[in-house]
N, C-alpha and C positions, 0 to 999 in steps of 0.2 A: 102811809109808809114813806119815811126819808129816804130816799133813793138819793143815787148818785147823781144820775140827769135832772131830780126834783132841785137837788143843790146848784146848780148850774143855770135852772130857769130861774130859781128863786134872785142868783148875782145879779142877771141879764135883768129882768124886773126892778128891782132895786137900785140900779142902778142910774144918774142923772140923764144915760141918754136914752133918744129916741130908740126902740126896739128896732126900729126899721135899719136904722144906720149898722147893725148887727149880722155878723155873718157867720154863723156854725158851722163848720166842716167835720163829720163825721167819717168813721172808715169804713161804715158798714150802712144799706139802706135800715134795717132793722130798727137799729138803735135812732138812727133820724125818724122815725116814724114815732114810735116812742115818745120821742123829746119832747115831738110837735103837739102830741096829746097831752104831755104832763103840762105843757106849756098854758095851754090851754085851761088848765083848771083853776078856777076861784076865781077867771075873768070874768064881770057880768057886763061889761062895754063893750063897746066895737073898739077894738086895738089892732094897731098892726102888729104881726108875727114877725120877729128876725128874718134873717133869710135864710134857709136853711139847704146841705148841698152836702152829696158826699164827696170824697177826694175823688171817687172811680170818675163819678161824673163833671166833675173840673177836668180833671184831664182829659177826659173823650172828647169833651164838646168843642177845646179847644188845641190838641195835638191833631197833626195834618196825619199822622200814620194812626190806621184804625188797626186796632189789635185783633188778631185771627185767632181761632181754635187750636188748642199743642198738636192734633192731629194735622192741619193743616199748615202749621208751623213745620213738620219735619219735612214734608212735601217740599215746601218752601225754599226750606235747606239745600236740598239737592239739585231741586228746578234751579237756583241760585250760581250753586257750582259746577252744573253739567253749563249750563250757559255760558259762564266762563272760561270754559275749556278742561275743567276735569276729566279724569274718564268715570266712564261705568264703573270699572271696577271696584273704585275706592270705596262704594258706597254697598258693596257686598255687607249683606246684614245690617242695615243703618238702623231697621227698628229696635235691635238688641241695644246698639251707644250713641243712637241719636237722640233719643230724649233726654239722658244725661249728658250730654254735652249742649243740649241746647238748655238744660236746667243750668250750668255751669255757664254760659252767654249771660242768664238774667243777671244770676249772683253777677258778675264782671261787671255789668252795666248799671247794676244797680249802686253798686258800691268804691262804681268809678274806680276801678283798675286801670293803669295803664297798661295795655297789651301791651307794648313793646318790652318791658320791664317781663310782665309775667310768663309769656310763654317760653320765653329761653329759660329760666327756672322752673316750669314747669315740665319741659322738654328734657332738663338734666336729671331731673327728678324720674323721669319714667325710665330713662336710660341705665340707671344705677339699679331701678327697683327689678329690668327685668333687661338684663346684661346678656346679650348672645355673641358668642366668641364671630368672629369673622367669616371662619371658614363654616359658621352652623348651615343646615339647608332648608330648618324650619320657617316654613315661608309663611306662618300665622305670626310668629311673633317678631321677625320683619315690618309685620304688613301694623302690628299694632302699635310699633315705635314710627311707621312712617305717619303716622294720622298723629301724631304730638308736634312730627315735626313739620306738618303742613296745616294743625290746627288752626293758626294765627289764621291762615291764607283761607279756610274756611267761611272763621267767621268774619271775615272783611266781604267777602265774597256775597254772605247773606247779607248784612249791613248795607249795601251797596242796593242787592235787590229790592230789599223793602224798602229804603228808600224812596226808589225808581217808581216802586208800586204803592206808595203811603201806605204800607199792610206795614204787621211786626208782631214787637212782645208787647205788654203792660210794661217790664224795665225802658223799653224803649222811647212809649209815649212819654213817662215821667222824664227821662232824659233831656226829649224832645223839647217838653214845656218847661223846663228848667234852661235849657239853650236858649230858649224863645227869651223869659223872662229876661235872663241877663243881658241882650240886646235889643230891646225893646220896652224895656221896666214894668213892673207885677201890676204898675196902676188899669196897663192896656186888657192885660188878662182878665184881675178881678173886673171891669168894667164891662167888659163884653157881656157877661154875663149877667151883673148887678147893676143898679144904679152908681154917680159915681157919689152917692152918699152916705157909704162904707166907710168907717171909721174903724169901728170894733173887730177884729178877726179871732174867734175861738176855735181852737182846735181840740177834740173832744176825744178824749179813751183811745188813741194811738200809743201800740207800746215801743214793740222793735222797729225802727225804723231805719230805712237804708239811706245809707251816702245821700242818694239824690233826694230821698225824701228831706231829708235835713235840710239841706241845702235849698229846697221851696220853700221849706219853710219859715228861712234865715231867710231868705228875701222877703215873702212877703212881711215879716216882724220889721223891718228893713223901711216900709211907705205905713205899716197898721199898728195901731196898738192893739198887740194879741195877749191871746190867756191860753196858755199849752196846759189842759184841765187829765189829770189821770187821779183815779182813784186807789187812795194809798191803802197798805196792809199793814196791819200789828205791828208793833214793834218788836212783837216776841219774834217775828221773822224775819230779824233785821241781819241774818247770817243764812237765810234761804232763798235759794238760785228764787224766788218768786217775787224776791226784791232787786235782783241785781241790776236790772233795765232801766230802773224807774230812779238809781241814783244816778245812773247814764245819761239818761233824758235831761235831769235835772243840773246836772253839769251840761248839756246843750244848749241850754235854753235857760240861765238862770234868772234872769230880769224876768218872765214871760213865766214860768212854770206854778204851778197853784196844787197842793194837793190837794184833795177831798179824805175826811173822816180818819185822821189815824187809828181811830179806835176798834178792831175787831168784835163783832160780835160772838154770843157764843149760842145757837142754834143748838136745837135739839137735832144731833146725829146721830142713823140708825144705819148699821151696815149689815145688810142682809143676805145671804148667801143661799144660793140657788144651783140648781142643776142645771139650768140651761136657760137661754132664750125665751124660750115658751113663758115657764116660771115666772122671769123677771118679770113678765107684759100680765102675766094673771096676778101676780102680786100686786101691781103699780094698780091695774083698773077694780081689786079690789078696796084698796087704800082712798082710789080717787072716789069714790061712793061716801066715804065718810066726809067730804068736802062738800061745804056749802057751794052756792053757787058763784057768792062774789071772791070766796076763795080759790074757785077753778079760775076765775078771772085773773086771779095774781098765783097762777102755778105756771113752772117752766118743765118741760122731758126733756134733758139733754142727753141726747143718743152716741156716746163713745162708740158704740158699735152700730154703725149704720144701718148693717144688716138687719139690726131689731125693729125696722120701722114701720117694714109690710108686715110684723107680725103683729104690730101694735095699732096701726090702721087696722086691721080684719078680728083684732078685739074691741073695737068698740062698740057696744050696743045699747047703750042709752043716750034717748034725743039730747040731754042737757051734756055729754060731754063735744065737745066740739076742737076739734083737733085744728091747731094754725102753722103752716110749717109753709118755708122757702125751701125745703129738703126736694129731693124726687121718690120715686119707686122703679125699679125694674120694668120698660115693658116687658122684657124679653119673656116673662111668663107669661103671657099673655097667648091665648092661642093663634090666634092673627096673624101675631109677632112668630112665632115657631113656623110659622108655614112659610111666612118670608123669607127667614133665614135657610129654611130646607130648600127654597126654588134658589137662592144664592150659593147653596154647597153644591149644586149642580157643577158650579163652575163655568167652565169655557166651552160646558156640553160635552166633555170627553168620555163622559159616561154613553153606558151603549141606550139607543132610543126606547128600549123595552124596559128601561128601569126608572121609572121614576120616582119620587118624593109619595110618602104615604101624608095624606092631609086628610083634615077631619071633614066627617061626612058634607056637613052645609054649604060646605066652600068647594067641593070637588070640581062642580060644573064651570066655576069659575077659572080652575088653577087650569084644567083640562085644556080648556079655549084659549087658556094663556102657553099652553105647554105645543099646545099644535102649531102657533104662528110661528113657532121659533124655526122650525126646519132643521138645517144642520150647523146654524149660524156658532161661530167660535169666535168671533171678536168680543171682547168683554163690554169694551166702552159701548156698543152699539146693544150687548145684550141689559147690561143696567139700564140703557134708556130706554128701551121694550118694555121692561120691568117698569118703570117708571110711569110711561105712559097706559100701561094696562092697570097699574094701582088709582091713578086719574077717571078710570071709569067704572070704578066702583061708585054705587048708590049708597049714599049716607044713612039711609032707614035701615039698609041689611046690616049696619056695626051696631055695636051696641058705646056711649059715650065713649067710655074708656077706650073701645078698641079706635073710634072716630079720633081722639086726639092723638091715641100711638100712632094711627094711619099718617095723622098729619108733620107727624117728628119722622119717618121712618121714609116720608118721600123728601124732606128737608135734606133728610140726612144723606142721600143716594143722589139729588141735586146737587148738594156739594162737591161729591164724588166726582162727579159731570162736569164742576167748573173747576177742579183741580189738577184735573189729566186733560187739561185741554190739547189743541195740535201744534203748540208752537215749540212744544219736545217731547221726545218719545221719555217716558217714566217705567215703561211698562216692562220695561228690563230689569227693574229695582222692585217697583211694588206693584203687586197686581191688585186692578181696580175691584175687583171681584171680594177679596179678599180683606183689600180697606172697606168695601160696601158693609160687610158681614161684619168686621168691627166695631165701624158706628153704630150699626144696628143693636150689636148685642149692648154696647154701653149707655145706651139712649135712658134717659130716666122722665118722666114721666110729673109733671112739676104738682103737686099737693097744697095749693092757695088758700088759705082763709083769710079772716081780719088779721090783719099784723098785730091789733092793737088789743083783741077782746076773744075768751075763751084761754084753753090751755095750748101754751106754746110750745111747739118742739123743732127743738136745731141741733148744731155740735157746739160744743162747748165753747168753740173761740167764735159761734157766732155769735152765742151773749153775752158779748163784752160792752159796757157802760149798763147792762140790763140788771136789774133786781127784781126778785119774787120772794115772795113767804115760802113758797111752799116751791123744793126743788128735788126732784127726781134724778138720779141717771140713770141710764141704760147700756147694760157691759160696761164695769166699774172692772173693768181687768187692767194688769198690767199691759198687756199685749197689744191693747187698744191705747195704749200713750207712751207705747217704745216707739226712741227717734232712731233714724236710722241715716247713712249719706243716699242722698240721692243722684250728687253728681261723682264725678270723676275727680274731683280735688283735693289734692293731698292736705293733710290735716297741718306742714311746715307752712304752706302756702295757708293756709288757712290764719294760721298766726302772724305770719309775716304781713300780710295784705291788712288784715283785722276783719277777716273774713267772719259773717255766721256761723257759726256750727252746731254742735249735737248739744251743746251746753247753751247755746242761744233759743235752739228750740225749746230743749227743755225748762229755761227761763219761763218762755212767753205762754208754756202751757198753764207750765205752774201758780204763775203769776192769774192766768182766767179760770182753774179750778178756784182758790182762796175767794176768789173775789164774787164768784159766784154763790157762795155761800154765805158772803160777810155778812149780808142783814138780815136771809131768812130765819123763817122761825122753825121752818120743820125742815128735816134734810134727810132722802134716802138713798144710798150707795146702794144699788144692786149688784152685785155680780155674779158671778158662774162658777161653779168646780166643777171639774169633770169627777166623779167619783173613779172610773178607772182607773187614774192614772192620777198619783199623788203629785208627779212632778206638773202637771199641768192646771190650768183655772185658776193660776197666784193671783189674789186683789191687789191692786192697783195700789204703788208704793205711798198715795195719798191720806190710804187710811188707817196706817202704823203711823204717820207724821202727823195727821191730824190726833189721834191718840194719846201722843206725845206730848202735843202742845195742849191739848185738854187737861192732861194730867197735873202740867206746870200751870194751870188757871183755876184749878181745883173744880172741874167739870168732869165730864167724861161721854164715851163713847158707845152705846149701847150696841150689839152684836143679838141678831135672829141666825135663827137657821128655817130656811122655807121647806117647810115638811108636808104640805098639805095645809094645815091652821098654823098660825102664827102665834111662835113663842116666844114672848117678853123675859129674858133674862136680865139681870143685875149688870150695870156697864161696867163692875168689879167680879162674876161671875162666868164663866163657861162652861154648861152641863155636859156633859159627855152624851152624845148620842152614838150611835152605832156607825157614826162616818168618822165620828170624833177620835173615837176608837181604833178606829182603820188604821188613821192618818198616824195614831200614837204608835199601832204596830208596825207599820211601817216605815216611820221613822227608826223606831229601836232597831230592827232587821236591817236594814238598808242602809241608811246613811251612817249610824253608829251613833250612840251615847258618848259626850267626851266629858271629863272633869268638868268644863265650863259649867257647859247644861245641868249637869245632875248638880250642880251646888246654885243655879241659876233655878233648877226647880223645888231644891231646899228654901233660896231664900223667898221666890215667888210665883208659885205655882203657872200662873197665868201668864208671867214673863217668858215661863220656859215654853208653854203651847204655841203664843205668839210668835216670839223669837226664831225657835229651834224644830218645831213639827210643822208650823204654817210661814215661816222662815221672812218672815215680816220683822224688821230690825230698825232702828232709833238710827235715825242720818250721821253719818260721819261728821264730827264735830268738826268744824275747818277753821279751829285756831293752831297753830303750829307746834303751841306750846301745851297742847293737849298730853295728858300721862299717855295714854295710848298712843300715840304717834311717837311720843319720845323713846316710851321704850320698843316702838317694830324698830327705830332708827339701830338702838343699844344693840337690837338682838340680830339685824343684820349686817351690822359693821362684826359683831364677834363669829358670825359664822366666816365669813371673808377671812378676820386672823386667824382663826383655830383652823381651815381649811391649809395655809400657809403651813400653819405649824405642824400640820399631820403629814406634808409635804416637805418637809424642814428646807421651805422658802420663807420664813419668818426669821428677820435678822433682829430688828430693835423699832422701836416704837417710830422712827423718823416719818416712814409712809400713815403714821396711824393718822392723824389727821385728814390725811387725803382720802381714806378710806372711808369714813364718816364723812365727810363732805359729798360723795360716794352714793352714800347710804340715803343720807338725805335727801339730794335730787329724787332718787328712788323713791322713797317714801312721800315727800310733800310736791315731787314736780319742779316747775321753776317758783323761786325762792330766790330773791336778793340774798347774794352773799355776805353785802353789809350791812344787811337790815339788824335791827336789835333781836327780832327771835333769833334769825340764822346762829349770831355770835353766840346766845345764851346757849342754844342748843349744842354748837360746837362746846362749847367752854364746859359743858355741863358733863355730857358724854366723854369728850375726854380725859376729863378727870377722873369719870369713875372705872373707864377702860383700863387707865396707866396703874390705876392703884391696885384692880384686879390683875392685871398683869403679874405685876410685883411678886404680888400674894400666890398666884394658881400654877405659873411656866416654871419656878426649880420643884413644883409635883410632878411634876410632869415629866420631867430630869429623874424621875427617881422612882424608876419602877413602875409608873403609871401611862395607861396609856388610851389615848379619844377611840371608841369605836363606832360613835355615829355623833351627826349634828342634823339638828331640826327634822328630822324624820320623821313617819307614821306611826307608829306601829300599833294594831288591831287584836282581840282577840272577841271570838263567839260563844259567847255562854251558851252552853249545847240545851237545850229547850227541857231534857228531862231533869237536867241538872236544878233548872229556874221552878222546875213545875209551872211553866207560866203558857205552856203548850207554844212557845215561838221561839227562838234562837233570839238572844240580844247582843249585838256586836258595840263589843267597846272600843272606842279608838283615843287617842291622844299624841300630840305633836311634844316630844322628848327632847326640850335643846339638846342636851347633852348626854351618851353614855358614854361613862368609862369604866377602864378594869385595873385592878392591880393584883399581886399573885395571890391575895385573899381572896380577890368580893369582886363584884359588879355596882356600879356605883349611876344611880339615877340623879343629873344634874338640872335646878333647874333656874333660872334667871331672874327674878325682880328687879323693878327699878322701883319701887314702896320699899318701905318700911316694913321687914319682917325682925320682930322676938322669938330668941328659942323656945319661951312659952308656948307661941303658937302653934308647934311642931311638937307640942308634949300631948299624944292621946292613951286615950285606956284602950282597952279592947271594948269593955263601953260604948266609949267616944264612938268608935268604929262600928257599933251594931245598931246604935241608936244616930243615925247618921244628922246631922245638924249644921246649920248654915254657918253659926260662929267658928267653925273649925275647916272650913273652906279652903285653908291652905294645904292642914294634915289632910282631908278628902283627897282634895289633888295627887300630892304625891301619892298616897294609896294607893289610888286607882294606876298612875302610873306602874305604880309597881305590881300591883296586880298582873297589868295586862304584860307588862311584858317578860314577869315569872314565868304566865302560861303561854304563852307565842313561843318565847325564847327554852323553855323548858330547863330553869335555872335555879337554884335555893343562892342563898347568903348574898342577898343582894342589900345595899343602903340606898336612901333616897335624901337629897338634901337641896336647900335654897341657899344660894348666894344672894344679897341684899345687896343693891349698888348706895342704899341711903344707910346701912349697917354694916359697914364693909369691917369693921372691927371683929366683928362676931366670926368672920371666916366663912369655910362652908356650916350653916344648921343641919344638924340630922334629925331626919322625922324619927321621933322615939315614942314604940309601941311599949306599953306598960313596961316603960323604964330601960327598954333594948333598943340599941339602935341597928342591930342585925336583923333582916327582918327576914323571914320565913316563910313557908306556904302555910301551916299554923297558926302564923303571925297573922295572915288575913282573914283566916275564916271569921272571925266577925263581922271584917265589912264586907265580904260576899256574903254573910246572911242579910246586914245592913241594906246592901246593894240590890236584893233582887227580896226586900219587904217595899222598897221605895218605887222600884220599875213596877211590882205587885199596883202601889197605890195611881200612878199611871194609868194603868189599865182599868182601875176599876172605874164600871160605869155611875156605881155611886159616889164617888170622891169627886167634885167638880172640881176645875182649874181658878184658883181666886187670885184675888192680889191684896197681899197681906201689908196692912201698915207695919213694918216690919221695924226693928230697931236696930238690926243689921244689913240698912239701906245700902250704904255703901260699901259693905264687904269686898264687895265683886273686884268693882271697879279699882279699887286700892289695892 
């Protein structure tokens, strides 16, 4: 297999120099381990190996601050600033916003902020978001604008401490050895470590990278000839956040940057859908049975869902699979572990002497003899050490392995405890040690070792980054499992302003190690979860509508199970209808509502409208500007802004139109250069076609007619005995425009395509035998349908204005030659309409995808 690291050892090889003179730097030990063994093949001499290192461990060995646990980081914090003279008080509730502030310290130092710049803008920033008049008496949200404006003073405060104590962050060591470098030159660094016979420096599979990383890295390229090695994707995603990094980098680092493989492969992908957890793990170890053995050798489980791992250890039961993971497990299930935690919720002993902790039978005589020395003792710090020294004399033959290694994590972890509350300041005002012990305790995981290099591997996704396998599993392929979310307290201005990370940077870096973890396999299975209860819940993961996507545009495709018990292979152009299928179908009709789109969206392809609109899995927003869908939300937002005006008769003349749609567009696309060549096209374009409907629409409007709604909902429920279909179907649709005049009611609706009156010419036909080439008369129909019966109204018209056939005026939908339309007038396409929601439900009609020759109907 041509793997990515295979391509990399191959350069290094090949290359005129000594391997020795060669230095690797990886981001992950995983992938360095890997290397070392690909490295290694087809050699039958004694060679010397590169040198190989990860970044963690350049910086550790040679920053003077050793990085501490985040638990003992927020500790830190406070021992920091009560030192200094803070009070107590400040730090009321610090475990609720000290972690995100101390997440927000990394970000700052990582990406070299200068604090004196940002915390005054961030201080103005909090003042405006949460504004208390003078005389207020609410002393919480005082107390929360006073902690912005003493933040700075904070973290100088910490910065000071660790210093003092060589402890800190990971931002801080890289910091560190980035300070170091520039007065003392990179030769001193890499040599400490290497000989000084370093010539070559590569930098392997690093995506996002911070300020300070760069900037290591820009020195050492600075003394070395480097090679910044990332493995590239498709060009078909050359407009997908999973590319966005990698043209970043490459503008970082252009002399020095080398892609690997433009070419995507296309793997056989199967997206499998499950009830639950369990399922996935019985699925996966029935699959892995069909695997040779040198094929389990090249498979990877990437676990999205952590939680699925104890479910997936305690499924395996055959000698030849052999599980490899850097991951942990829970002890806290553990029985051992539960009795710990129970003699820990005791507390400070406040509990009365006659109650204590129920523990399992084997252990009693133990906990007993532990529960008598205590007496009436209420000091914490001295009762954890009790606890500590009576867990010391426990005998190793009475644990069984597992329980001996959580033993040995569980007194690490309450040791800690003991060197963090020491007596050179009381903590125990702020956090009780009792209750940090019980924390650690419950989040200790339990570490799961194999060969790095041999068996089947299991990590998180962004741990197999530079990694390739044939044969690639995940585990909880939900969305819920790869939403970003803020972790700190930073305003999203500052966020831009700074050139801060954010929710679009994570989601890059994710995106970018799904794609890539797939690129050369040969087999690929998305597991995921629905909850059957609950249709709003169990969405697949936005991976496998995009991947679907881009399959479709390579003339591949995606195949789709449903895990029932045995596994059924469908057509990766088919969807059978099972009885969940079916659920999802009623309950979408009941609940969310049918609109025009969908029902001519499941005319034109059945399987578009399941995907799409029942399992609500949708094709990415296209982010060219000049997209017809973007163009015209601009059209249709700028006109509700003037017709709101004019129903106000605040509409004088076109002068503000401009600024309005300028307006519209920030809305619609965000920041947009104003002088960019879209911006102007888009102004120029829209405004033309606004001034010219203008012209045309405002002396009707003068004349007896008048707007009674803009862009509104309006719904109605087919009553379920009406449908025969035994369910109620709510139809809904968004109405740019209703208006009236002393005749009629008048259904208005917007294009920015190209609409002919032909198209608006149906039969009652046309309307019973409902069909995708007439997609625009469906529309209005259905428009008028529903809001005949909501509105309970006859003599209504429905018509399009064309902004590209503005000649034509308004078109009227014309039913067999009338354009008055009637409740008579529809009963064809309510017969139409509930023969089509009929074929819907039926469990024998599957959802296909029809090469269809009215592809682009919709869209236009």
């Amino acid at each position: 297999m041509n793997t990515f690291l295979n391509h990399i050892a191959h350069h290094i090889k090949a290359s005129d120099s000594d391997p020795y003179s060669q230095l690797v730097i990886f981001p992950s030990s995983r992938s360095l381990a890997f290397f070392e063994q690909t490295f290694g093949h087809g050699i039958e001499t004694t060679q010397w190996l590169p040198h190989t290192a990860t970044i963690g461990q350049l910086v550790n060995k040679f920053s003077v601050v050793q990085s501490i646990p985040k638990d003992d980081q927020l500790i830190a914090f406070v021992k920091a600033n009560l030192e200094a003279g803070c009070s107590p008080s400040e730090f009321v509730n610090v475990q609720s916003w000290g972690p995100g502030l101390l997440h927000d310290f990394e970000t700052l130092i990582n990406q070299q902020v200068e604090w004196t710049s940002y915390f005054p803008r961030l201080k103005a920033i909090k003042e405006i978001e949460n504004w208390i008049p003078e005389n207020a008496t609410k002393s919480a949200g005082k107390k929360y604008l006073a902690l912005w404006e003493r933040a700075q003073l904070y973290f100088e405060n910490f910065t000071n401490y660790c210093l003092k104590n060589k402890i800190g962050t990971n931002a801080m060591q890289v910091a560190q050895v980035v300070a170091s470098i520039e007065e003392n030159g990179v030769e001193k660094w890499i040599t400490s470590f290497f000989s000084n016979k370093i010539k070559h420096v590569h930098f392997v599979g690093f995506t996002a990278l911070t300020k300070n990383e760069r900037a290591l890295f820009h020195h050492i390229s600075q003394s070395y000839h480097c090679k910044f090695w990332l493995d590239d994707l498709s060009v078909e995603l050359h407009n997908h956040p999973a590319r966005h990094f990698i043209d970043f980098n490459k503008s970082s680092f252009p002399k020095e940057f080398e892609l690997v493989d433009a070419k995507l492969a296309l793997p056989k992908v199967n997206a499998v859908s499950c009830t639950g957890q369990l399922e996935q793990v019985q699925f996966l170890m029935e699959s892995l049975k069909d695997l040779s053995n040198s094929d389990l050798n090249n498979c990877v489980v990437y676990l999205a869902d952590p939680d699925a791992f104890q479910i997936l250890i305690n499924h395996i039961e055959s000698d030849r699979i052999q599980l490899n993971s850097g991951l942990g497990i829970p002890i806290s299930h553990f029985d051992f572990t539960k009795e710990v935690l129970s003699v820990l919720s005791m507390g400070n002993m406040r509990t009365s002497k006659n109650q204590k902790p129920v523990f399992s039978q084997f252990r009693q005589s133990f906990w007993n003899e532990f529960l008598a020395s205590l007496g009436d003792q209420e000091d914490e710090i001295k009762f954890i050490s009790q606890l500590l020294n009576h867990l010391g004399s426990i005998q190793s033959e009475s644990l069984s392995k597992n329980e001996l290694s959580g033993l040995g994590l569980i007194m690490e972890a309450l040791s800690g405890v003991l060197q963090v509350f020491d007596a050179s300041i009381n903590l125990t005002t702020i956090f009780s040690p009792v209750a940090e012990a019980k924390n650690r305790v419950k989040t200790l995981q339990l570490a799961v070792l194999g060969d790095k290099k041999n068996g089947i591997q299991v990590m998180s996704p962004l741990e197999g980054r530079n990694l390739d396998f044939e044969h690639v599993y995940f585990l909880g392929f939900n969305e819920d499992n790869f939403s970003m979310y803020r972790a700190g307290f930073i305003p999203s201005e500052l966020e831009i302003e700074y050139e801060l990370p954010g929710m679009e940077d994570k989601n890059s870096v994710m995106s970018y190690h799904i794609y890539r973890s797939i690129k050369r396999a040969k087999n690929v299975v998305l597991l995921f979860s629905e909850n059957s209860a609950s249709f709003d819940s169990g969405e697949p993961a936005r991976f496998i509508p995009q991947l679907q996507i881009l399959y479709d545009k390579l003339g591949s495709g995606i195949r789709h199970y449903a895990n029932e018990g045995s596994i059924r292979v469908v057509s990766e152009n088919t969807v059978e209808k099972t009885d969940e299928t079916v659920k999802a179908v009623q309950h979408y009709l009941s609940n969310k509502g049918l609109s025009p789109s969908a029902l001519n969206t499941y005319l034109l392809n059945p399987l578009d409208f399941y995907l799409g609109y029942v399992l609500g899995v949708r094709e990415p927003e296209d982010a060219n500007p000049l997209h017809p869908n973007k163009i015209g939300n601009i059209a249709h937002s700028a006109l509700e802004v003037i017709y709101e005006q004019v129903i106000h008769k605040a509409w004088k003349n076109d002068k503000n139109l401009e600024e309005i749609i300028k307006v519209a567009m920030k809305n619609q696309l965000g920041r947009i250069d104003a002088n960019s060549i879209e911006a102007v096209t888009i102004l120029t374009i829209i405004k033309g076609w606004i001034a010219k409907f203008l012209k045309y629409d405002l002396p009707r409007l003068d004349n007896n007619v008048s707007i009674v709604s803009l862009e509104n909902e309006y719904s109605y429920v087919l009553d379920k005995n009406k449908s025969a279909l035994n369910i109620p179907i709510r139809l809904k649709g968004y109405i740019d425009r209703i208006e009236k005049d002393q005749n009629s009611v008048g259904i208005i609706d917007y294009k920015t395509g190209k609409v002919v009156p032909k198209e608006l010419e149906v039969s009652s036909a046309d309307l019973e035998f409902l069909e995708a080439k007439n997609s625009k008369a469906n529309q209005l129909a259905m428009y008028t349908y529903i809001y005949m019966y909501q509105m309970k109204c006859e003599a209504l018209f429905a018509a399009i204005y064309s902004f590209r056939n503005s000649k034509e005026g308004y078109i009227k939908l014309s039913i067999d030659g009338k354009s008055s339309i009637t409740s008579n007038s529809l009963l064809p396409f309510e017969k139409g309409l509930i023969k089509v929601v009929g074929e819907m439900l039926d469990p024998s009609i599957p959802f296909v995808r029809i090469p269809h020759q009215y592809e682009k109907i919709i869209s236009s």
